[in-house]
N, C-alpha and C positions, 0 to 999 in steps of 0.2 A: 838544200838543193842537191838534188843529185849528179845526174847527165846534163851537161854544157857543150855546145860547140863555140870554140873561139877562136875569133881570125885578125891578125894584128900583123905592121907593119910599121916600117919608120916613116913610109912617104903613102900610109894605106889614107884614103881618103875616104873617111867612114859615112859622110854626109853624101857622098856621090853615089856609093855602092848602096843607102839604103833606099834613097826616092827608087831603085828601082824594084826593090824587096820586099815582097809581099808577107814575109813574117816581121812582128815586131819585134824587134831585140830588150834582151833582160836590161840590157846599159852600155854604152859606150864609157869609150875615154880618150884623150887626145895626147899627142904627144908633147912634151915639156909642162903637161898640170902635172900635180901633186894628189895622190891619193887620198892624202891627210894630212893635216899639219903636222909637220914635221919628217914626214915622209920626202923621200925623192922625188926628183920630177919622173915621169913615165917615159920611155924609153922609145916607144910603139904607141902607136892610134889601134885604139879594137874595137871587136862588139861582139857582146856573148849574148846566145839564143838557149832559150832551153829545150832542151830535147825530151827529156823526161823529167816527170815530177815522184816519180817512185821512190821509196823510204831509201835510205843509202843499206839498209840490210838486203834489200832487195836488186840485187844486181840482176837477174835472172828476165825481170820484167823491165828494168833498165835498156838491158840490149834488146830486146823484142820492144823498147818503143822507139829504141835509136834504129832499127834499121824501119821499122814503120815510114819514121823521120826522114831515113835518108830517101827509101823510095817516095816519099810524096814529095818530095824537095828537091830532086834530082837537076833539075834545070837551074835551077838560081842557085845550088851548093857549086856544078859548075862553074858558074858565070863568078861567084866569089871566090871559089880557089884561083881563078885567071886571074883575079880583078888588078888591074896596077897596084902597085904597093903592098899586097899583101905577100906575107914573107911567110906565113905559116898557118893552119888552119887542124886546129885539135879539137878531137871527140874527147873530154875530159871525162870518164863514170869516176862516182865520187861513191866511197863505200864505206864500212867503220871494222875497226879489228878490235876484237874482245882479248880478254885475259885469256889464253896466256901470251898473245900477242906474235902468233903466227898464224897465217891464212893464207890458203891458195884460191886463187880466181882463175875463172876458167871462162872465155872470151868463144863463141861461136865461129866455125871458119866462114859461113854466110856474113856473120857481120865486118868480118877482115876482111875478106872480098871484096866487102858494100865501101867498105871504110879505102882500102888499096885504089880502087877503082876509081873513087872520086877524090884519089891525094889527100886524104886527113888522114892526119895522125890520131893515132889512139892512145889516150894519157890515161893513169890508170891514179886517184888521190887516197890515200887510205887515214882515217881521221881514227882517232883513240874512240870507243863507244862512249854512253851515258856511263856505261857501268863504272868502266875506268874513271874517268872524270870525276865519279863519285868515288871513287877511293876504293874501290873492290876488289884491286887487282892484288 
């Protein structure tokens, strides 16, 4: 998965904020479950939406569908950055870094604007490629 938006809190009340939300969410989670057995209880109540489904090489088409996103969603990204309880709300782009494992990303000022404007933070995830993984590096 590439582009996420996720918005978490300790007293976020994720049941209330979605009867009003017309996109469905990737998943929720509530606070004091366990992620997995043997994992910790969770900390925050969330819910992640996907913004784009673009390959994580492809960042480029990532931000051209996160700000698609943001303007058609303008209203109820609103009304969730206000919502009670929420403490935080991030644009995650997820991407991969090849061998020799340096890379510069370069973020549109349109979309920092889009992203500034309606209070989300922009997280930026960088995961090892296939190549790596397979031992190329």
């Amino acid at each position: 998965m590439s582009c996420v938006l996720r918005a978490a809190g300790a007293n976020f009340d994720v049941e209330a904020f979605l009867v009003q939300c017309r996109v469905a969410p990737l998943n929720t989670w509530k606070k004091g479950e366990k992620k997995s057995q043997g994992a910790s209880a969770n900390k925050t109540s969330g819910v992640r939406f996907q913004v784009s489904d673009a390959e994580f090489s492809d960042l480029p088409t990532q931000i051209s569908d996160a700000l698609a996103f943001l303007q058609a969603h303008r209203e109820w990204l609103t009304k969730l950055v206000s919502f009670p309880g929420v403490e935080r709300v991030v644009a995650d782009f997820g991407t991969e870094s090849k061998p020799p494992y340096w890379a510069s990303f370069v973020f549109e000022p349109s979309l920092l604007v889009a992203l500034g404007e309606a209070g989300i933070a922009l997280e930026l995830s960088v995961y090892p490629s296939s190549e790596s993984e397979a031992g190329y590096a």
